[in-house]
N, C-alpha and C positions, 0 to 999 in steps of 0.2 A: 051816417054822419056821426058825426062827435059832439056829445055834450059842452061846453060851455056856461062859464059861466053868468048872470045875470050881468048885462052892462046896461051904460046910458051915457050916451055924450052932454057933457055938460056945459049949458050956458052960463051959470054964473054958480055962485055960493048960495045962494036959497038953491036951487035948482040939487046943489052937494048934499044939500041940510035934507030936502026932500027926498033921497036916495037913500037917506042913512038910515032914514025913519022907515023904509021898508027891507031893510036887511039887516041883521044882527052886527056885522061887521064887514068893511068895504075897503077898497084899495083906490086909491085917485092916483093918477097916471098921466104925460102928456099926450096926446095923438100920436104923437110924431117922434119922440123921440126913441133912445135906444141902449143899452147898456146899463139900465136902472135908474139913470137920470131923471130925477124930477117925483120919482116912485116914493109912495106912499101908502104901507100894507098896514092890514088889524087895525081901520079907522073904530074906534065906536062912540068917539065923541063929537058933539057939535064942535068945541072950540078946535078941535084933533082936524077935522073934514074943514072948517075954514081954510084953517093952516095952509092944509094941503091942497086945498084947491089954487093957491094964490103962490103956491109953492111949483106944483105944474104948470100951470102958466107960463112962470119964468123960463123953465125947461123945454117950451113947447116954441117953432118956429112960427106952427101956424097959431100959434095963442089956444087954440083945442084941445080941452081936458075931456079925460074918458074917466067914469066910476065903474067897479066892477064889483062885484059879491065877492069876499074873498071867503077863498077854501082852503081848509087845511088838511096837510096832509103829504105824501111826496109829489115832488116836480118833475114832469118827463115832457121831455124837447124829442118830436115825434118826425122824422125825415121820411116826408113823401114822395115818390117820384111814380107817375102815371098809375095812382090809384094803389100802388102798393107802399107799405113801410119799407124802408131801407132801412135808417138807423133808427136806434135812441139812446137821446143822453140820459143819468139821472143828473138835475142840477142841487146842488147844495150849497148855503150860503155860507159865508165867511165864518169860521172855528178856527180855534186852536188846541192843541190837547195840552196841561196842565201837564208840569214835570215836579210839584210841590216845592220850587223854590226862586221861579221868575213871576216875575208879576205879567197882568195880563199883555200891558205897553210892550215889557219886554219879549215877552213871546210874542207878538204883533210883529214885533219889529223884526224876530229872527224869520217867522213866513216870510214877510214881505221882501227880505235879502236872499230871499231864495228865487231863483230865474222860471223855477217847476217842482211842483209838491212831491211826485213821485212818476212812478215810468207808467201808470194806467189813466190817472186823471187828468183834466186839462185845467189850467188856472191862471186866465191872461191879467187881470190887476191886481193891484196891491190889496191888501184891507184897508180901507180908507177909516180914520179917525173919526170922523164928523159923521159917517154912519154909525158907527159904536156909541160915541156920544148920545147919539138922538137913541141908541136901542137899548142900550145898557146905563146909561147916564154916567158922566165924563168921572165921579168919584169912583169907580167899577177899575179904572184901568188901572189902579196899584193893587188893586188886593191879587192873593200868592193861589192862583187854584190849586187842589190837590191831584197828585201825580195822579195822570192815565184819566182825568175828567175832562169831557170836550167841553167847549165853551161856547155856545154859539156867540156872534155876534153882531149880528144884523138882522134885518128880519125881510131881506130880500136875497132870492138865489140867482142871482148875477154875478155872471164870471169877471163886469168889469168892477164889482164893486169886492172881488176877492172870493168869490165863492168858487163853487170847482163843478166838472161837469163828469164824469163817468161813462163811461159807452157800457150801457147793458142791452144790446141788442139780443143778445144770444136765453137772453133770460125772457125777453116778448114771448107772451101766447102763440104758438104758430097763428091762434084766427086771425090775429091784428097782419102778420105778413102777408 
C-alpha cells in the first residue's frame, strides 16, 4: 500500500484546534469538494485552523471537513488501473517567471490570457487573485520580480486554481509500474 498522510474528520473547531496541537503543520479541506476549493495548507496556527475550518465548511455540500498532516515536498497524481500505475502527473501550483520589468499583477494577468502554458503541461484555470492575496498578501502584487525568478503563488497545486500538472511517467521507478 501507500503511505498517507495523518488525517481526521472533523466535527467542529475544538476538534481543528485538537489536530493542530499534534502535528507541526496541517491542511483543513472539504470532504467533498474538488479543484482546491475550500483548501487550506501550512495551518500552524489556532486562529489560521479556526479560519479554515469555517472556511471548508462553506466549500463542503455535505458540511464535512477533513485535517490532514501536511508534507512537503513534491506532488504526484498516481493513475492506477487494476493494481498497476499507468500514469503520473507532477502537480505544481501557480508561478510566474519574473521578466525584471512587469509586476507580479501583470505577469498574472499575461498567464491567465494564455488558453495553455506550453505543449507538455496541462493548466485548466486561471491564477486566481484571492488565492495570491491569502499566500503572498495583496501588497506583493506590484512589486517588478527580477528577470528569470519564478514566483510561486499559492500554496496549493491545483490545476483549477492555476497550477499545472506534468506527465512524468516515463521517469517512475519501473518497481511502482
Amino acid at each position: 500500500g501507500f503511505k498517507v498522510p495523518a488525517y481526521q474528520l472533523l466535527k467542529d473547531e475544538e476538534d481543528a484546534l485538537h489536530f493542530l496541537k499534534t502535528h507541526t503543520s496541517i491542511v483543513i479541506k472539504p470532504l467533498d469538494s474538488s479543484g482546491g476549493r475550500g483548501v487550506t495548507a501550512n495551518i500552524t496556527s489556532r486562529e489560521r485552523a479556526t479560519t479554515a475550518f469555517r472556511y471548508a465548511k462553506t466549500h463542503s455540500d455535505s458540511g464535512k471537513v477533513l485535517a490532514q498532516a501536511y508534507l512537503t515536498g513534491k506532488l504526484y497524481r498516481l493513475l492506477v488501473v487494476d493494481g498497476q500505475m499507468v500514469a503520473t502527473a507532477e502537480r505544481t501550483a501557480a508561478s510566474v517567471l519574473g521578466d525584471g520589468t512587469s509586476s507580479l499583477r501583470e505577469l498574472v494577468q499575461t498567464v491567465n490570457d494564455q488558453p495553455r502554458r506550453n505543449g507538455t503541461n496541462m493548466a485548466h484555470g486561471h491564477i486566481l487573485h484571492s488565492d495570491m492575496h491569502e499566500y503572498l498578501g495583496s501588497n506583493m502584487l506590484e512589486t517588478i520580480p527580477i528577470a528569470g525568478k519564478a514566483v510561486r503563488l499559492n500554496q496549493i497545486e491545483s490545476l483549477s486554481t492555476g497550477g499545472e500538472a506534468a506527465n512524468v511517467t516515463n521517469e517512475v521507478h519501473p518497481s511502482w509500474g
